[in-house]
C-alpha positions in Angstrom: -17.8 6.9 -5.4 -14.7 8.1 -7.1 -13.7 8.2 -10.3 -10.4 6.9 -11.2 -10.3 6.1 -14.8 -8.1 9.6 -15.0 -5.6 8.1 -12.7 -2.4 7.1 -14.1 -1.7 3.3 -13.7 1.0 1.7 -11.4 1.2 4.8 -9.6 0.5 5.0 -5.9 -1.7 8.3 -4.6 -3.1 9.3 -1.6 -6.2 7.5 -0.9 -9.3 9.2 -0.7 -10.9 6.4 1.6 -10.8 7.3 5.3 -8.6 4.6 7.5 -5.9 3.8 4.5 -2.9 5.7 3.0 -2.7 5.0 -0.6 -4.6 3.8 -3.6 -3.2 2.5 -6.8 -4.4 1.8 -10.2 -3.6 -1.6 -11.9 -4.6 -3.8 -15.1 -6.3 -7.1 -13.9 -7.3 -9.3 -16.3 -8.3 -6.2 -19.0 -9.8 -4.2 -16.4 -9.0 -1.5 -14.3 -8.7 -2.3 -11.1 -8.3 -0.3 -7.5 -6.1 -1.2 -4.8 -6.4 0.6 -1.4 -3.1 -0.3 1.3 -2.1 0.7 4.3 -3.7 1.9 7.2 -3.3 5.4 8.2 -3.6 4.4 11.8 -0.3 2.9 11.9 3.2 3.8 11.0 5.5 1.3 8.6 8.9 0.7 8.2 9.9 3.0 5.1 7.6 5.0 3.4 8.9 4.8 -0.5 6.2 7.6 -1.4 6.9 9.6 0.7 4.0 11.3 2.8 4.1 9.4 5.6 7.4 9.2 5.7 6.6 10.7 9.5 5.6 7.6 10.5 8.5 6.0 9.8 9.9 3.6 12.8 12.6 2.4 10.9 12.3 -1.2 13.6 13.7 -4.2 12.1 11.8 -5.8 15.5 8.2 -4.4 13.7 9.1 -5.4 10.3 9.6 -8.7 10.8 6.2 -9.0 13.4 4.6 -7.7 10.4 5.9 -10.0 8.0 5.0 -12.9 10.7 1.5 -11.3 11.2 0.5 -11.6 7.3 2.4 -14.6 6.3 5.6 -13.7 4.8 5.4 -12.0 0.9 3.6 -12.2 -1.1 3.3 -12.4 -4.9 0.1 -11.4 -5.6 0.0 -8.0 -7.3 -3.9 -7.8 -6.9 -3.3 -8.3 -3.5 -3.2 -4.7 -1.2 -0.7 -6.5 0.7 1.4 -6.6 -1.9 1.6 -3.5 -2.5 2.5 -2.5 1.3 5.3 -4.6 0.9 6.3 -2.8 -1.6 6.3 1.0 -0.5 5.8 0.6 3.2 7.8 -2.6 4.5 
């Protein structure tokens, strides 16, 4: 397991679990809490971050079937797709 009580929060990093690009660091409720997004398998919109910006399609087309596929936005900042929203789509 890995440790991220070094990790600065708000702060999107690579993600050390296998299948997803990033890993943030919020407060929840007092606690510390970890949020992995996005899969590595598959390419996004815009990449905010930056280090998969090469999988950029830049497809109105596949932004909006991924908004339709999950619901529309969402609000929920414990939620990982919230944070895919936010640095991906």
């Amino acid at each position: 397991m890995t440790d991220y009580s070094s990790k600065a929060l708000n702060k999107p990093f690579k993600s050390p679990i296998k299948g997803k690009k990033y890993t943030i660091v919020i407060m929840d409720k007092g606690k510390r809490r970890v949020i992995h997004f996005g899969s590595s398998a598959q390419g996004q919109f815009k990449d905010k971050i930056g280090l998969y910006s090469s999988m950029d399609n830049n497809d109105p087309k596949r932004k909006k079937a991924f908004y339709d596929r999950f619901g529309g936005k969402t609000n929920d900042k414990t939620s990982p797709l919230y944070y895919s929203q936010r640095f991906l789509w």
